[in-house]
Phi, psi and omega in degrees: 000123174236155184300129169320170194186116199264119211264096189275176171209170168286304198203226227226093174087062182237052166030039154320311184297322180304304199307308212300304185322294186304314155331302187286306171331300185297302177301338183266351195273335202239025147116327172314134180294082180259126171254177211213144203210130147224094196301359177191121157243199202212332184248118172280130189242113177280122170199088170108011204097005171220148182265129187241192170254115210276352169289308182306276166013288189303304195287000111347295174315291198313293183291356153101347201301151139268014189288172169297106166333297191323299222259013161286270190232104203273318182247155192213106190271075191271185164325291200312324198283301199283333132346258140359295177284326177287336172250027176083004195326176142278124187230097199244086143347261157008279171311332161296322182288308183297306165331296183281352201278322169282339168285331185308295200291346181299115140112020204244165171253341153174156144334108197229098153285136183240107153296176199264169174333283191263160193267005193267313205294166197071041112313359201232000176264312238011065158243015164337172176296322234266281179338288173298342161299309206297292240278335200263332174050061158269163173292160164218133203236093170288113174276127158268089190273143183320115156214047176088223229266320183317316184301309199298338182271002186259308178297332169286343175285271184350284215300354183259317193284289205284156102306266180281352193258002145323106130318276205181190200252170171198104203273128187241155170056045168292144175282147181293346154301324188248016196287284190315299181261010164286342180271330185246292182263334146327278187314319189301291204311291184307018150265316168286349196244006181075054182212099167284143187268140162254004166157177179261127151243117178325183157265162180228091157328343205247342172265006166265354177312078194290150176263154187307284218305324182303291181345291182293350161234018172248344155271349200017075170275197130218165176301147139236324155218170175121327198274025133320333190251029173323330192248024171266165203234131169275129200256311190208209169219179183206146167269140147261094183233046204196165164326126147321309187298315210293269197351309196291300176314311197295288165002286217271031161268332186216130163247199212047042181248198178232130199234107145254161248185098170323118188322297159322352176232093154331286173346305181290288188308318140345296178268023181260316178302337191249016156245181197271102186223130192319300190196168179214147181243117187269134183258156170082035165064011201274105144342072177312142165291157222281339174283337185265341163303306173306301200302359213246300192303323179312301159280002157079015193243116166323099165283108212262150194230146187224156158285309174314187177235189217285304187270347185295303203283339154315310216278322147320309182293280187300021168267311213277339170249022167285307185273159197269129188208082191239061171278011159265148175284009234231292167323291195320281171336294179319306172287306188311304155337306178280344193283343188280331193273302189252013171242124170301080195314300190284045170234291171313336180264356151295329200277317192257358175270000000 
């Protein structure tokens, strides 16, 4: 039997979903009964009459559960929630969380809880991370995504909130550039301060990858051509908000990407089209002209038409390659894979008996 284990972050799409996947993945491997709990959530999914969490949700599927949606993820920090709270309803959080949190935990060898961005939020529930760590008297595994020298001040705040109940840290989306010393004076620092590392994880582009088709409906775009190409995966995106000359240098540094783009500057869209590029997204509802149409089919690259304008559709993108989107068995395979190479498992799970 080992203590449940509440997955914390720095900060906000700092692969809580992921690591909470690879875990319950890794621990069923190695023979354990794992359940899977996110005691408070944030993106409200409306279903049957009940508000459910739509990550949770996803990661319910992925992992096969039969728990009670409700009883994965019992609080959802919607309108409805904050409502309640402004006109004094009785609103006892808490109680819910623990409740289903002991249905959860029935018959399991442990628990792997997915916290919320920051360990503060759901204070106004006073259903925080901190909070639910105490009232649950879990373990906590701080994911760190890499941001230079600040994350070490984000992990001594973590570490100051939670106290003993800090395990330790699993430093996530390092650049390979930054590998070496986040393995060394990192870990180095953050040891001498009681905060042990349980690995490094590189960044993986291909496992941040989104398909033209996700793009396109989390922006609720449409094709103007391309949507043959529906099922290619995008690592990442760019504005084209610059010269042509700059844009071509600028481009042509990075492929796989989605290039967004004023529907009107032909110019851009043109020189997006003549580097290694996925899709392009016209922003302001704009019709391409019938030569930049030809040039888009010709290259076989999907031209997406959005109502919004360049940063509302930048700011979509940037939710949409924040979350874990792994409907290929390929990702899964991909994550199981990183938590066996780079987390030290038999420490944590000595750490957790």
């Amino acid at each position: 039997m080992l203590t449940s284990l509440y997955i914390a972050s720095t900060q906000g799409s700092g692969g809580k979903t992921t690591i909470a996947v690879g875990l319950c993945l890794a621990l069923r491997g190695r023979g354990y009964k794992v359940g899977y709990f996110k005691p408070v959530g944030t993106l409200a999914a409306p279903s049957g009459g009940t508000v459910l969490d739509e990550d949770a949700a996803f990661v319910a599927g992925l992992l096969g559960l039969t728990d009670d949606p409700t009883d994965i993820c019992p609080v959802v920090l919607d309108e409805e929630a904050l409502h309640d709270v402004l006109s004094g309803s009785e609103v006892d959080a808490m109680a819910r969380v623990e409740a289903a949190y002991g249905r959860i935990a029935a018959g399991k060898d442990i628990v792997v809880c997915e916290g919320l961005g920051e360990i503060w939020q759901g204070r106004f529930l006073r259903t925080s991370g901190a909070d639910v760590v105490r009232r649950l008297d879990l373990a906590t595994l701080l994911v760190g995504k890499f941001a230079g020298a600040r994350l070490l001040d984000d992990i001594i705040y973590v570490k100051d909130a939670l106290k003993e109940h800090l395990l330790g840290v699993l430093f996530n989306m390092v650049p390979e550039t930054r590998l070496k010393v986040v393995r060394h004076e990192y870990t180095a620092f953050l040891e001498k301060h009681g905060v042990p590392s349980y690995g490094v994880l590189p960044s993986n582009t291909r496992l941040a990858a989104v398909s033209v088709d996700e793009i396109v409906e989390a922006l609720s775009g449409a094709y103007v051509c391309g949507e043959e190409h529906g099922q290619r995966l995008v690592e990442t995106y760019l504005i084209g908000a610059m010269s042509p000359e700059h844009a071509l240098r600028y481009f042509q540094l990075t492929p796989n990407k989605v290039v967004i783009v004023g529907g009107d500057r032909a110019e851009i869209v043109l020189t997006a089209l003549d580097t290694p590029t996925t899709a392009v997204v016209l922003t302001g509802d704009f019709v391409p002209s019938p030569a930049v149409l030809e040039r888009a089919e010709e290259a076989g690259v999907p031209l997406i038409s959005v109502e919004c304008d360049t940063v509302t559709a930048a700011d979509g993108l940037r939710r949409l390659f924040g979350r874990l989107r792994v409907k290929e068995p390929a990702k899964i395979d991909l994550i199981v894979g990183l938590i066996d190479e780079c987390v030290d498992l038999d420490r944590l799970i000595a750490d957790l008996s």
